[in-house]
Structure formats: structure tokens, C-alpha cells
C-alpha positions in Angstrom: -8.8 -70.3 9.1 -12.0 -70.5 7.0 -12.9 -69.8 3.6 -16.6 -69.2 2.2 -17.1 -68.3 -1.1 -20.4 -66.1 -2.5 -21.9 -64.8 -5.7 -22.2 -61.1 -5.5 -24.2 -59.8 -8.6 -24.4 -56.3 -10.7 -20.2 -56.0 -10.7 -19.4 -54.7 -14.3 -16.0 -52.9 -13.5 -13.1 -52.7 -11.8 -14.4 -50.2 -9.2 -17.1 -52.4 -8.5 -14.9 -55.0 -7.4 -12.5 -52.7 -5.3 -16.1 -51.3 -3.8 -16.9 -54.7 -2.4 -13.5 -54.8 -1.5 -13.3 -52.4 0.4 -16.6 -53.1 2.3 -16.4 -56.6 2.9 -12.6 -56.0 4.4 -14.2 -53.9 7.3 -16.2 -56.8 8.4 -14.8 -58.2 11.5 -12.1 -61.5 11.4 -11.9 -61.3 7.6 -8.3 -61.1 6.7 -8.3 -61.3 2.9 -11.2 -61.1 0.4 -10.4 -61.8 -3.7 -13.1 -60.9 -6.0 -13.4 -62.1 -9.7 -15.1 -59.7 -11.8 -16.2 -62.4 -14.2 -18.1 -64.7 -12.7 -19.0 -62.7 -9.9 -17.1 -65.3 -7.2 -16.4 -63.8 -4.1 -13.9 -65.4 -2.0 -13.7 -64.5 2.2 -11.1 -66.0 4.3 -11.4 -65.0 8.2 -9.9 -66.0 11.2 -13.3 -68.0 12.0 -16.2 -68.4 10.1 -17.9 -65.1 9.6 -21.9 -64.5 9.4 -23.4 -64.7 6.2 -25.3 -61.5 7.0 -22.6 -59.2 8.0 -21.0 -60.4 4.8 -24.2 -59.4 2.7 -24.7 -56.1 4.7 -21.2 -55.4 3.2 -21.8 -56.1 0.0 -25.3 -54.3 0.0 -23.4 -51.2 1.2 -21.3 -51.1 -1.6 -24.2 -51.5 -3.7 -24.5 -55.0 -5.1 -26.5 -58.1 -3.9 -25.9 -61.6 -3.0 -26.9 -63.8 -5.3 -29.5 -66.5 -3.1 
């Protein structure tokens, strides 16, 4: 099991969050994904640890950005 945590910026609702959600749920191994609208945190848990990239393609498709 690991856990990495991110900064995803531009969220301002709660569709935002379900929109990253959603996207960042599709990327393979994760198995859960909690987002907090205010502060932005982004919290993946997969099976192993997952690419940093696929997880900011993700969130780029649902229209947000990683914070560096």
C-alpha cells in the first residue's frame, strides 16, 4: 500500500473536486483518492507507488494543475 499526497490548484467547488475524482480514480493501481477542497490536498493511495505524471495527466484532464 502507498500513499502520496499533492496540491492540485484552481478547485473552487464541489464539482471540481468530484472532477479530479473521477480522473485520478482511472489511473491504474489507485484504489481510493480523497480530495479537500480547501487546501487543495490531494490524497492517492494505490496498490504500489504510482507515477507522478499519470497522476498529473489526470488532474490536467479534469482541468486543474499540480501545484510544483
Amino acid at each position: 500500500m502507498s500513499t502520496a499526497t499533492y496540491t492540485v490548484t484552481g478547485m473552487t467547488c464541489g464539482h471540481c473536486v468530484a472532477s479530479v475524482t473521477e480522473e485520478v480514480e482511472q489511473v491504474a493501481g489507485v484504489t481510493a483518492v480523497d480530495v479537500d477542497l480547501k487546501t487543495g490536498q490531494v490524497t492517492v493511495t494505490s496498490e504500489a507507488p504510482v507515477d507522478d505524471a499519470l497522476i498529473k495527466s489526470a488532474v490536467e484532464e479534469a482541468g486543474y494543475a499540480l501545484q510544483a
